[in-house]
C-alpha positions in Angstrom: 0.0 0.0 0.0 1.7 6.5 2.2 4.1 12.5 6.8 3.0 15.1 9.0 -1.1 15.7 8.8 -3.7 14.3 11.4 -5.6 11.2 10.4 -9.2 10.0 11.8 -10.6 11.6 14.7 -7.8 14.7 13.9 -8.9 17.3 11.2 -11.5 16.7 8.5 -9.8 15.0 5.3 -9.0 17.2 2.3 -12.5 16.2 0.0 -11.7 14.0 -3.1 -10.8 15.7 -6.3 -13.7 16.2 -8.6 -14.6 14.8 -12.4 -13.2 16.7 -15.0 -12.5 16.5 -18.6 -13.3 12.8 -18.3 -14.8 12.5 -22.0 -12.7 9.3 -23.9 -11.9 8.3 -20.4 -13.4 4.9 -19.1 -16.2 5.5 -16.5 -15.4 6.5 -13.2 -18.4 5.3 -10.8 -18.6 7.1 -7.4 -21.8 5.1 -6.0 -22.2 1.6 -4.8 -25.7 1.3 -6.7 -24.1 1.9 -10.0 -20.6 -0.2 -9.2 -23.7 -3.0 -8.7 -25.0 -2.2 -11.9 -21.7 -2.3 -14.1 -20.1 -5.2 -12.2 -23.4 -7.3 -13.1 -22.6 -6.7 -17.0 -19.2 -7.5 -16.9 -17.9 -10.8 -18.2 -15.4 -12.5 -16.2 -13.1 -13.5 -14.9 -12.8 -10.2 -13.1 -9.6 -8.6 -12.3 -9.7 -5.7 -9.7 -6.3 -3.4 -8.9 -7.0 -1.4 -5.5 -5.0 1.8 -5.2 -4.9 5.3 -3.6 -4.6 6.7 -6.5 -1.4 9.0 -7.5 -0.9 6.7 -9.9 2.2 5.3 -12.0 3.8 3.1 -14.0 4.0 0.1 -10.9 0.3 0.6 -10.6 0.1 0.1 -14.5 2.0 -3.1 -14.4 -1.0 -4.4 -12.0 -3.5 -3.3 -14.5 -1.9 -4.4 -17.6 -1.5 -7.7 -15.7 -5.0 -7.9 -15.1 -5.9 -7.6 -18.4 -4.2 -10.1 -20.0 -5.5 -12.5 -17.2 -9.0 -11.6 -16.9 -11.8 -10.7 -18.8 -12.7 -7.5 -17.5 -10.8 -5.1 -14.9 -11.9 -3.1 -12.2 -9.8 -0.3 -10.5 -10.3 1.2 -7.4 -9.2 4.7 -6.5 -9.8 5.6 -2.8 -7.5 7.2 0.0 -8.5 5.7 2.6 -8.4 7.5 6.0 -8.5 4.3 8.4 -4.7 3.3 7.6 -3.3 6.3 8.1 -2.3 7.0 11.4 -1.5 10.5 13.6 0.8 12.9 12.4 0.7 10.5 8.9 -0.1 12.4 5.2 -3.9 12.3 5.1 -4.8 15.2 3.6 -1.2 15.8 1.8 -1.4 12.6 0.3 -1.3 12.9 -3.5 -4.3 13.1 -5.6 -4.7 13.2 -9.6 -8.2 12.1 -10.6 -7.6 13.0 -14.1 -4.7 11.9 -14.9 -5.2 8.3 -13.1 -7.9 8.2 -15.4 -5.8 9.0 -18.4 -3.3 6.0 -17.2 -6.5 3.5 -16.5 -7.8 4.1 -19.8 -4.5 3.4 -21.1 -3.9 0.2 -19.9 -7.6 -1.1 -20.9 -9.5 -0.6 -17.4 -13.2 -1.6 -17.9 -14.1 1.0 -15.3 -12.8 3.1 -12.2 -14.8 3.1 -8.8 -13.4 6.6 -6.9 -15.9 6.5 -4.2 -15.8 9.5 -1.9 -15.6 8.7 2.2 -19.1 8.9 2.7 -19.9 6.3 0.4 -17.0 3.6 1.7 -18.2 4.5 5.2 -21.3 6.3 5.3 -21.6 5.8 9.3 -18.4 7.6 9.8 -15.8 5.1 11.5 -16.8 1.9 11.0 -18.0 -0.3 14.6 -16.5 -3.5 12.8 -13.4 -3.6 10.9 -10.6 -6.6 10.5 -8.0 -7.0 12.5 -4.9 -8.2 11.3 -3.6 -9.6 14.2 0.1 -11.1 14.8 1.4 -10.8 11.2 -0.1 -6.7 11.6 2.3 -6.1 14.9 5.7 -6.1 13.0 8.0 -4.5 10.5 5.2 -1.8 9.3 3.0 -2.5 12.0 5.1 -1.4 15.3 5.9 2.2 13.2 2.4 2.2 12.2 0.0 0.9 14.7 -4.0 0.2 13.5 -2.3 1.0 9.8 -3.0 -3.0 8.6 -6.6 -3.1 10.3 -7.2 -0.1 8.5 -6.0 -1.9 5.4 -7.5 -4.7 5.3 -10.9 -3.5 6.6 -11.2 -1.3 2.9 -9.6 -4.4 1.1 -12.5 -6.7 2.4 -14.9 -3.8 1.4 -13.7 -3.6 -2.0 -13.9 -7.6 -2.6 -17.2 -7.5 -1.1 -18.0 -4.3 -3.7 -16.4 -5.6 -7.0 -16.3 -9.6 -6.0 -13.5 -10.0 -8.2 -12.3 -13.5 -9.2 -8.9 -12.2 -8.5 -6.9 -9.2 -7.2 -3.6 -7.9 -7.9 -1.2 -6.4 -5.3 2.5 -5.0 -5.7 4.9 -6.8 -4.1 6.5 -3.7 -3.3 4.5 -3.9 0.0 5.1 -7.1 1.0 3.5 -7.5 4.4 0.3 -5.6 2.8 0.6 -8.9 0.8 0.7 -11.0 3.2 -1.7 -9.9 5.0 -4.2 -9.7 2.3 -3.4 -13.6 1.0 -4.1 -14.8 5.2 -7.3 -13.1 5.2 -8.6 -13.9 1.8 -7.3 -17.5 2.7 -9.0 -17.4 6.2 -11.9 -15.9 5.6 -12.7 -18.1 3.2 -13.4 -15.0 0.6 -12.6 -17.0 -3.1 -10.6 -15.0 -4.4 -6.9 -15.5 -6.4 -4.3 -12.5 -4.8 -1.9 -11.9 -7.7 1.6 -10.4 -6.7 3.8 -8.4 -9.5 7.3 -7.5 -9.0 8.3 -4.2 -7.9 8.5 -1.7 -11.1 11.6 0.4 -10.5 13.3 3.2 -11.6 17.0 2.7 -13.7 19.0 3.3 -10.3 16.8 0.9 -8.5 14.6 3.2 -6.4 10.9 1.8 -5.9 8.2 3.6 -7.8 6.0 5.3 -4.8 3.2 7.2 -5.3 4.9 9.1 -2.3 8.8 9.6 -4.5 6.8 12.8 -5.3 7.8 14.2 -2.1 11.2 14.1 -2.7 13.6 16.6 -3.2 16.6 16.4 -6.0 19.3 15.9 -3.0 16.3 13.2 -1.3 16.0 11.3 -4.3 19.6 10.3 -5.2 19.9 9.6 -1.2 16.9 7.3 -1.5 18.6 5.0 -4.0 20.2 3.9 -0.7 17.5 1.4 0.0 18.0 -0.9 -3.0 21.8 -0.6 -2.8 21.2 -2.2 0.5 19.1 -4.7 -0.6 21.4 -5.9 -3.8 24.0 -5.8 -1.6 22.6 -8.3 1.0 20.9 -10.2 -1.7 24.6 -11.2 -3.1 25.7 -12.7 0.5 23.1 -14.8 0.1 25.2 -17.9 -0.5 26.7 -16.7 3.0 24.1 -17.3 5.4 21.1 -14.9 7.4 23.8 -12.9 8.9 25.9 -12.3 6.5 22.6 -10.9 4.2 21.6 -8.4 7.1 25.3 -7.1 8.1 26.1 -6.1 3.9 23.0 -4.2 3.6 23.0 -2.4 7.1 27.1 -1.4 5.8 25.5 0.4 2.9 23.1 2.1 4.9 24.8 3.2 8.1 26.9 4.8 5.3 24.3 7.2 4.5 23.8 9.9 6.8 20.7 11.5 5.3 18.5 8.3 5.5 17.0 7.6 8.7 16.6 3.9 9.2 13.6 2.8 10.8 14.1 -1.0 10.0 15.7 -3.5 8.2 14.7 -7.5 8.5 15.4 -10.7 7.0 12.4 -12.5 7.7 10.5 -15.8 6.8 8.3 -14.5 3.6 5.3 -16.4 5.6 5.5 -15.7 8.6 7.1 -12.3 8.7 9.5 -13.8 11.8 13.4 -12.8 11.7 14.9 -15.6 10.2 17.0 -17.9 11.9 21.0 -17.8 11.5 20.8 -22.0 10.4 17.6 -21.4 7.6 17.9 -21.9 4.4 15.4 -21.2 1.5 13.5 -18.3 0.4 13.1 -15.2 3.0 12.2 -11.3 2.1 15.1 -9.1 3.0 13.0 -5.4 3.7 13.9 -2.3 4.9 11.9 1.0 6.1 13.7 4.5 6.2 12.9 8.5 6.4 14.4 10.4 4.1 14.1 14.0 4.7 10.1 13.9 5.5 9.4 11.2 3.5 9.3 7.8 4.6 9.9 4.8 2.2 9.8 0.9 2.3 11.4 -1.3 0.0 12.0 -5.1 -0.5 13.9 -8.1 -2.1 13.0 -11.6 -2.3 16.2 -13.8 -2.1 17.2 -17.5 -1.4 19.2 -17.8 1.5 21.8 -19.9 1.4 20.9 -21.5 -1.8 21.8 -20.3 -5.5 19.8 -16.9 -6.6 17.2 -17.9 -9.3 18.0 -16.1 -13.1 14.7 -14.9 -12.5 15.3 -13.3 -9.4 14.1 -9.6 -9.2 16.5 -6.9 -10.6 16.1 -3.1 -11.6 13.6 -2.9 -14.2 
């Protein structure tokens, strides 16, 4: 799935942009009654891509994706003010309506549903939301506390909503992942979660709705985070502690990034991994740079040979 606004029960959230200059554009559906009626004329399979909007090029490998996989595709535009936290972007986050349109349209998007708050949760806060329990108390959930109930409470809506046949997530945000494949597998929801690779720019640096925050001197710090990774991902060979001591080097050698974490863990269970495990783990790191706080990620085999497919800078 977003430095320094209030969040729920803070100030009032800046109102969703407004429909302009949408003529060529596919349809952008801000009700539930007519997502009902335009879901019920779509052929399947369905594919639906949840986002915040701000979109780019990662969020257009998810859709393009879902169009070669499924018969008709859904987006979902929607900031949604339950995973962000206090003193978290709320009302800076970035929004584009139109030219998330443009880019939907693009890639073949059947239809856009950019409901505004009142219509995800016309009661205000919602009594009932999901929690994500043990797997929502780590890495991203001990900096951001309630962020993954938050998350996951709009993901279930949105299944409910466009009951897709499958969903597409970035594995850019890999415990968002997670998460989302243990809920749809527990709660028994029927629905395929579809991971892509990370999109990224030549120097490595993860596409981020929220890269638009940074400054020139920021963004050629920030390439920090996948020099880390790489460089942990080729000690591989060597072992669990050898992966997490050549990527903290690169970093501590960075004075403008602010490391909040970095963690070799088990990609299941999102536990550090042990010094004597083998076999695939998710090396991930969380840092601030300037006032803008980024996440990044690296599958890798630990202590086995790297697969030619293993991710690179794309």
């Amino acid at each position: 799935m977003p430095t320094e606004k209030d969040s729920p029960g803070g100030e009032t959230p800046a109102a969703p942009p407004t429909v302009q200059d949408t003529a060529g554009l596919c349809e952008v559906i801000t009700s539930k009654d007519r997502l009902a009626e335009v879901r019920a004329a779509l052929p399947g399979p369905v594919g639906v891509v949840m986002t915040m909007g701000a979109l780019h090029e990662g969020h257009a490998a998810l859709i393009r994706r879902a169009r070669r996989e499924s018969g008709s595709v859904l987006v979902t535009l929607f900031v949604n003010p339950l995973q962000f936290g206090p003193g978290e972007d709320l009302d800076r986050y970035p929004r584009s309506l139109g030219e998330d349109l443009r880019l939907c349209t693009r890639e073949g998007a059947d239809a856009v549903f950019a409901p505004p708050a009142e219509v995800m949760y016309p009661d205000g806060e919602p009594a009932v939301r999901v929690a994500s329990g043990a797997l929502g108390e780590v890495l991203e959930g001990l900096s951001r506390p309630g962020h993954f109930d938050g998350m996951l409470t709009v993901v279930a809506k949105f299944m409910g909503l466009t009951r897709p046949e499958r969903a597409y997530f970035g594995q850019k945000d890999a415990q968002q992942l997670v998460l989302i494949r243990r809920m749809v597998r527990d709660l028994e929801m029927g629905v395929q979660v579809c991971a892509v690779p990370t999109v990224r720019e030549s120097d490595g640096l993860a596409l981020s709705s929220r890269n638009s925050y940074l400054s020139s001197h920021d963004r050629a710090v920030a390439t920090v985070l996948f020099r880390a990774l790489r460089a942990g991902q080729e000690k591989a060979l060597e072992g669990a502690e050898a992966v997490r001591r050549a990527a903290e080097d690169v970093l501590l050698q960075e004075q403008d990034c602010h490391l909040d974490y970095l963690a070799l863990v088990d990609q299941d269970t999102l536990q550090d991994l042990p010094e004597d495990r083998t076999g695939s783990a998710l090396l991930t790191v969380a840092a601030r740079v300037g006032r803008t706080r980024l996440i990044d990620n690296l599958p890798l085999q630990v202590g086995a040979v790297e697969s030619p497919a293993g991710e690179g800078v794309n």
